[in-house]
C-alpha positions in Angstrom: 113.2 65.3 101.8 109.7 66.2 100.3 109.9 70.2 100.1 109.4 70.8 96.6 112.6 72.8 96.3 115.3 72.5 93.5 118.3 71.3 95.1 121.8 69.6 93.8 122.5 65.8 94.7 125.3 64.2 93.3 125.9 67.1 90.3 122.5 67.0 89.3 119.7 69.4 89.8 116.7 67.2 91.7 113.1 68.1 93.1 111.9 65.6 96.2 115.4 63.5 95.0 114.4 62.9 91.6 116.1 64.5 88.4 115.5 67.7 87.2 115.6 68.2 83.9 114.0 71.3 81.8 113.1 73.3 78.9 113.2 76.9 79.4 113.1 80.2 78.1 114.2 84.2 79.1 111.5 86.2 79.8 113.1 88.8 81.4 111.2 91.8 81.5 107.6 89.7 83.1 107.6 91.5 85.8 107.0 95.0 83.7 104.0 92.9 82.2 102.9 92.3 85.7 102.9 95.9 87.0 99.7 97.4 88.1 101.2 100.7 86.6 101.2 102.0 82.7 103.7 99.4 81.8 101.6 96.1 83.3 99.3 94.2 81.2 98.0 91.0 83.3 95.9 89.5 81.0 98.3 89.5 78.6 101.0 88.3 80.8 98.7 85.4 81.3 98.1 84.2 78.1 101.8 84.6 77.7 102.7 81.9 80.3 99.6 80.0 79.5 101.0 79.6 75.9 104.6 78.6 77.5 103.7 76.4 79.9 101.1 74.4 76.7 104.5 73.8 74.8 106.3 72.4 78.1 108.6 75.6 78.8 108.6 75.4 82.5 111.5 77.5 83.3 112.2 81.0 82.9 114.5 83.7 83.4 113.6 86.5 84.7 114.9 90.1 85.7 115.0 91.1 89.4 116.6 94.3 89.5 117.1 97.8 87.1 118.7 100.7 88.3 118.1 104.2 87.3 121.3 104.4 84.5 122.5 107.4 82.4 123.0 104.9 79.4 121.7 106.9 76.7 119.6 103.9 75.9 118.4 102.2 78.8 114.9 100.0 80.1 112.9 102.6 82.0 111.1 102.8 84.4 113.6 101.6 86.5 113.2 99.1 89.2 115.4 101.5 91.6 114.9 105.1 91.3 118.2 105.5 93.5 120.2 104.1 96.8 117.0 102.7 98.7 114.1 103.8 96.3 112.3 101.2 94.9 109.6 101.2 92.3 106.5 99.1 94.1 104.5 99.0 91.0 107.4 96.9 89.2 108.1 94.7 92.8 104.2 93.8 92.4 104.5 93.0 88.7 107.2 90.5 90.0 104.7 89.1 92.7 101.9 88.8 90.2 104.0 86.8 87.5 106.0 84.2 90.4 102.2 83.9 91.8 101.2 83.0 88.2 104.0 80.4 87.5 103.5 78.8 90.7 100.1 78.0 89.5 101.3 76.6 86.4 104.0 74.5 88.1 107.0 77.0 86.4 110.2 77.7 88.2 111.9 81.1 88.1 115.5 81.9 87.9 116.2 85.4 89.4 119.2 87.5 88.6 119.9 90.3 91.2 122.5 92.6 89.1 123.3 93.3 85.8 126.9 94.0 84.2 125.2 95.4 81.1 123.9 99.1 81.5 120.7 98.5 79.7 119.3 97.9 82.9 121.5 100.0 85.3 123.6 97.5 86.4 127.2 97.9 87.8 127.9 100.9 86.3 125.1 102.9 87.7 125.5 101.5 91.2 129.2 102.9 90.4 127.9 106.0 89.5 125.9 105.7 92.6 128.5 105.4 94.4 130.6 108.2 93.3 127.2 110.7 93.2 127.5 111.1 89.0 123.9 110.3 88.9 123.1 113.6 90.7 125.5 115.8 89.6 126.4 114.6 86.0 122.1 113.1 84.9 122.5 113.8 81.2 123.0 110.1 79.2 126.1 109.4 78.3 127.0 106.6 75.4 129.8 105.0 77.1 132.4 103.1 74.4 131.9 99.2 75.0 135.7 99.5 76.5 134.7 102.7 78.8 131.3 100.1 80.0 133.0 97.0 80.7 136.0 98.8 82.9 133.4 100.9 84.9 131.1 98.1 85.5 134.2 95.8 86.5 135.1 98.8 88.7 132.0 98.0 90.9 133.6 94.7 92.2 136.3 96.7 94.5 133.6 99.7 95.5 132.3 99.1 98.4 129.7 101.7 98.5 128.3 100.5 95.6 128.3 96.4 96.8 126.7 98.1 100.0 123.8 99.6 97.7 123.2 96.4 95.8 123.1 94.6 98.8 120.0 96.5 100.0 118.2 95.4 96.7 119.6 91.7 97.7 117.7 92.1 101.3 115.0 93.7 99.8 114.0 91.1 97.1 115.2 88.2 98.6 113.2 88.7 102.4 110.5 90.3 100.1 106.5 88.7 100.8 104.9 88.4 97.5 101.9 90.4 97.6 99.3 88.1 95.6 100.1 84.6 96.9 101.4 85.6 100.4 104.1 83.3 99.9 107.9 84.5 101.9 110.2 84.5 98.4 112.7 82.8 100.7 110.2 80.0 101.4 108.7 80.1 97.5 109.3 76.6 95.5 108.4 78.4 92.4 111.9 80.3 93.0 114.3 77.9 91.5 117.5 80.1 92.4 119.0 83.6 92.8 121.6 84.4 90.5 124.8 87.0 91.3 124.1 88.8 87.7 123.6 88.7 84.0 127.0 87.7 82.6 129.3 89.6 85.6 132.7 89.3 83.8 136.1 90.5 85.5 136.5 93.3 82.8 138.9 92.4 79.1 141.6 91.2 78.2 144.7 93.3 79.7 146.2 94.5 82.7 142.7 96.0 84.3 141.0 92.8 83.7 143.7 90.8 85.4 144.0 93.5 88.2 140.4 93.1 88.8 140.2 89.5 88.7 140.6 88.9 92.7 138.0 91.1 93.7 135.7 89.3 91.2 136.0 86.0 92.6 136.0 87.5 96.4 132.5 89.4 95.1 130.9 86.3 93.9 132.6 84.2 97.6 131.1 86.5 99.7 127.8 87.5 97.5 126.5 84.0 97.2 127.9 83.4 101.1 125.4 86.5 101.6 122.8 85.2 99.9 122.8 81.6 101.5 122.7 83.4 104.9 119.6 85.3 104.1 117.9 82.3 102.5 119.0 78.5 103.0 115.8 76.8 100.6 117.6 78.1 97.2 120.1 77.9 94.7 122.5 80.3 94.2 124.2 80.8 90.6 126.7 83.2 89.0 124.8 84.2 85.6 128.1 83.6 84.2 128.4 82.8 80.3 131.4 80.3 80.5 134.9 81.2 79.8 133.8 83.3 77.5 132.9 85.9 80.1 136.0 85.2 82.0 138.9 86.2 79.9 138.5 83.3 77.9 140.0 81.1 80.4 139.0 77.9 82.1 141.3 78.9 84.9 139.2 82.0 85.8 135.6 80.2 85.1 136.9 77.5 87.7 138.2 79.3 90.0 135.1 81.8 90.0 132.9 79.0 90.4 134.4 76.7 93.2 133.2 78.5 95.9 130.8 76.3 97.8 128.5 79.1 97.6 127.6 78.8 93.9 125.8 75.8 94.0 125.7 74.9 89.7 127.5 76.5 86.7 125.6 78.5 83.8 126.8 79.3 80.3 125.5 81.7 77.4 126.3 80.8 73.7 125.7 83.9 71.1 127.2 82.7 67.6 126.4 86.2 66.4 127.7 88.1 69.2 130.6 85.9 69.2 131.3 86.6 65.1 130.4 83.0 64.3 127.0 83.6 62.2 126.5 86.2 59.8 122.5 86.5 59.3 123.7 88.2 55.4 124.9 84.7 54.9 123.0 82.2 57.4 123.1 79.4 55.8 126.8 79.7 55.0 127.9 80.4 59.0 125.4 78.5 60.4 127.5 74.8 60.3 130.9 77.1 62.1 128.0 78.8 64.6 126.9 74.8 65.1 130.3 73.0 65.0 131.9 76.4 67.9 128.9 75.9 69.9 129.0 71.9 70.1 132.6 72.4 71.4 132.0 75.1 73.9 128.9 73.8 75.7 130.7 70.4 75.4 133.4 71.7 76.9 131.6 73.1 79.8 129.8 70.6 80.8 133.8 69.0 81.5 134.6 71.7 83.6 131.1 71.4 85.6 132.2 68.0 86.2 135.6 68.5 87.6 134.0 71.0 89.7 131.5 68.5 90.7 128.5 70.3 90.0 125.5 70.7 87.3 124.8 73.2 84.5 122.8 75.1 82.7 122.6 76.9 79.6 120.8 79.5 80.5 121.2 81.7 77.3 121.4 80.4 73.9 119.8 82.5 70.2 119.6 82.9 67.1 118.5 86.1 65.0 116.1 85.9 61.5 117.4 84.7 58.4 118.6 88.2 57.1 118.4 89.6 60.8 114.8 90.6 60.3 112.4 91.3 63.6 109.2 91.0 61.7 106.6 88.2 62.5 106.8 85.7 60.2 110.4 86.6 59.0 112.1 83.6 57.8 113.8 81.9 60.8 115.4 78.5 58.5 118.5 78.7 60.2 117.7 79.7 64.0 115.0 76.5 63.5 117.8 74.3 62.5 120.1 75.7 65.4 117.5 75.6 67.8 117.1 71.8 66.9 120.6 71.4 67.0 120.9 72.5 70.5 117.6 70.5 71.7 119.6 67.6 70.6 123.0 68.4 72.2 121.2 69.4 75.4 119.2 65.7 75.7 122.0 63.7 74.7 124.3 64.9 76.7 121.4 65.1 79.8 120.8 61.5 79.0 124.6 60.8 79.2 125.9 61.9 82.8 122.8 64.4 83.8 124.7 67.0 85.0 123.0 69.4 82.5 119.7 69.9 83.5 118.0 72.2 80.6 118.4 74.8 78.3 116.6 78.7 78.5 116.1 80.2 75.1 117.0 84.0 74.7 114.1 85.3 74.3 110.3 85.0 75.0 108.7 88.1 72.6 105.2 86.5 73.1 102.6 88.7 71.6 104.9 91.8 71.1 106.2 92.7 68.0 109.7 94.0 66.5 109.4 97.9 66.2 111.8 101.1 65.8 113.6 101.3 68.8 112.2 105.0 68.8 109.0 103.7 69.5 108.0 104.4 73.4 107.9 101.4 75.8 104.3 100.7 75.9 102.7 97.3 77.2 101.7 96.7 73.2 105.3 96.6 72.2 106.5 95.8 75.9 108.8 92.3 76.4 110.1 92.2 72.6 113.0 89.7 73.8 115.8 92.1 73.4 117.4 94.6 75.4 117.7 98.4 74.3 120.6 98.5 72.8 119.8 95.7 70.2 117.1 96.3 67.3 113.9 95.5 69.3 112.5 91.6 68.4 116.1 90.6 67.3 116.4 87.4 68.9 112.7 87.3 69.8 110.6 84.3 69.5 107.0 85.4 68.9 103.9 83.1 69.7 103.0 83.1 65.9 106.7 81.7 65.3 104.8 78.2 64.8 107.9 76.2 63.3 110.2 77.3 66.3 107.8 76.6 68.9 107.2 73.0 67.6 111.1 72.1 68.1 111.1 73.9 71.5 107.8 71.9 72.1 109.1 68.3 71.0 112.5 69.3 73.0 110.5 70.1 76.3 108.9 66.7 76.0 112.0 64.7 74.9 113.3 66.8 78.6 110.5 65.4 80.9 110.4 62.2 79.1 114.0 61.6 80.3 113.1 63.1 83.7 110.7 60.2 83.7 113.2 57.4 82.7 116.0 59.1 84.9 113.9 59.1 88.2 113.9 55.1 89.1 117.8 55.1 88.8 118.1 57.9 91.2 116.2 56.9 93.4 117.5 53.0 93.5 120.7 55.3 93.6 119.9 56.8 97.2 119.0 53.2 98.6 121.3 51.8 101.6 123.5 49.4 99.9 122.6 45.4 101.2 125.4 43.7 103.1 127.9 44.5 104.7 128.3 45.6 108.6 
């Protein structure tokens, strides 16, 4: 098959049957870069994948959704004003930048959801659902318990799938407006992917109770998906069993649907209470020694199941937790390089992991107050609302980091290179025999 597609073949990610192997980073607020309204700056948004795709990042992950949320804190404008109203401005920024990384030979992951309310998410197609948007518009600053059970609600609502599936059909069957290209029938479009980190709720009774509809959601989502558009993958945007009640039972089971075509995992150290940026230096070798064992780990699973991986989210904060260019960065450099080197051995042992995307591209923004308005000068700063704005942001003066993600993304297609003979001796006809 010569269609230029990603596709899986024997637990491996492949393009025209050959390996597919990757560096990559988040980007996911391109497409506000790439409006033609207040928020869009293209030239910038050029130079910004120019500059990625000159140190071999040729993946990113990108936001396809945002839904009008009463999170007191919360990416505006929205991508979806309400049920059915979509922002065209924001749908052409995500035409310009696909258009843009098609030239450059880039492939886009595209999530469809979010179960954090920075963008909207779950809980504001819940809200949605039960008219609190309309009735009830003042923000509210839901508890992190209050937020995960009312976005974990949204699984068993079925006014509020019915909504999201309207964005599904509308992205998805969309016909991007600079290249002409159907985004059903666009190889720059690596995969669709359920949500950012959709998690069945925590630990307890509601979590458990929830659990079903969660794996029927992602069955019948990705079943969904695949009947609106057979040339892509589908994913979960899961981050591992960490996301799923800590268990391997539920990540499995969430993931063995013959819909879900390859497994994704997140690693946060300081989300996850592993690295304290007071004392980098001191947490960084328990941050390194956890993470070894849960991607590790992961990639076991993804092999019992039969399929490939990604890690699609991996970061590390400022020495200190500063946002400031030129910040010192001495231990997210040395965990950045210790990832790069787990990720290629590991791709050189079995290939079922096919790259890793760095949280997150800040390009030529800079860490600010997060008072400041969204404006394109201080737009894309790698880090959602809620977090101090340029926390985990890599910035395109950030020299030191970009050299290791540079040497990485070679080390990545030089084992593409090496890898693609084998494969393909691999799909021969075997001689003899009848």
């Amino acid at each position: 098959m010569n269609d230029n597609f990603v596709r899986v073949e024997r637990s491996r990610l492949t393009i025209n049957g050959s390996p597919y192997f990757f560096a990559g980073a988040n980007f996911w607020d391109g497409c506000y870069l790439g409006s033609p309204g207040f928020t869009g700056d293209r030239e910038r948004l050029r130079r910004e994948l120019d500059f990625l795709h000159a140190h071999g990042i040729s993946n990113l992950r990108i936001m396809a959704a945002g839904e009008a949320s009463r999170a007191a804190n919360a990416v505006m404008p929205p991508m979806q004003r309400g049920p059915g109203e979509a922002d065209e401005d924001l749908l052409k920024g995500l035409d310009y930048l696909l258009a843009g990384m098609a030239e450059r030979g880039m492939r886009a992951v595209l999530y469809l959801n979010n179960f954090w309310d920075w963008s909207g998410g779950m809980a504001a197609y819940v809200d949605w659902a039960e008219q609190t948007l309309v009735h009830e518009p003042a923000p509210v600053n839901r508890s992190w318990k209050e937020l995960v059970e009312r976005a974990a609600s949204f699984y068993g609502n079925p006014q509020a799938n019915g909504y999201y599936r309207e964005h599904i059909r509308r992205i998805v069957t969309r016909r991007n407006t600079v290249s002409g290209v159907s985004y059903a029938e666009d190889p720059a479009i690596m995969s669709w992917q359920l949500a950012n980190e959709p998690r069945p709720g925590i630990f307890g009774t509601g979590a458990r109770r929830n659990l079903t509809s969660f794996i029927e959601w992602i069955d019948s989502t990705a079943a969904y998906i695949h009947e609106l558009d057979r040339n892509h993958l589908i994913s979960t945007g899961s981050e591992g069993c960490a996301g799923c009640l800590d268990s391997e039972e539920c990540f499995e089971e969430a993931h063995r649907t013959p819909g879900i075509d390859y497994l994704t995992i997140h690693v946060w150290p300081y989300n996850w209470r592993w690295f304290d940026p007071r004392r980098s230096l001191e947490t960084l070798p328990q941050s390194m020694e956890r993470s070894r064992r849960y991607i590790l780990r992961h990639i076991e699973l993804a092999a019992r199941l039969g399929k490939p991986i990604v890690l699609e989210e991996y970061g590390l904060c400022r020495d200190g937790g500063a946002v400031e260019p030129g910040a010192p960065a001495v231990a997210r450099d040395e965990y950045f390089r210790f990832v790069a080197s787990l990720i290629q051995d590991a791709a050189r042992s079995d290939g079922s992991i096919a790259g890793a995307n760095f949280w997150a591209w800040g390009g030529e923004a800079r860490g600010v107050r997060n008072d400041t308005p969204w404006t394109p000068e201080v737009l894309a700063p790698g880090a959602p609302p809620r977090e101090p704005r340029g926390f985990n942001a890599v910035y395109d003066t950030d020299v030191s980091t970009m050299s290791i993600l540079k040497n990485h993304a070679e080390r990545m297609s030089q084992l593409q290179r090496e890898s693609a003979p084998a494969v393909a001796a691999s799909r021969l006809p075997k001689s003899g025999g009848s």
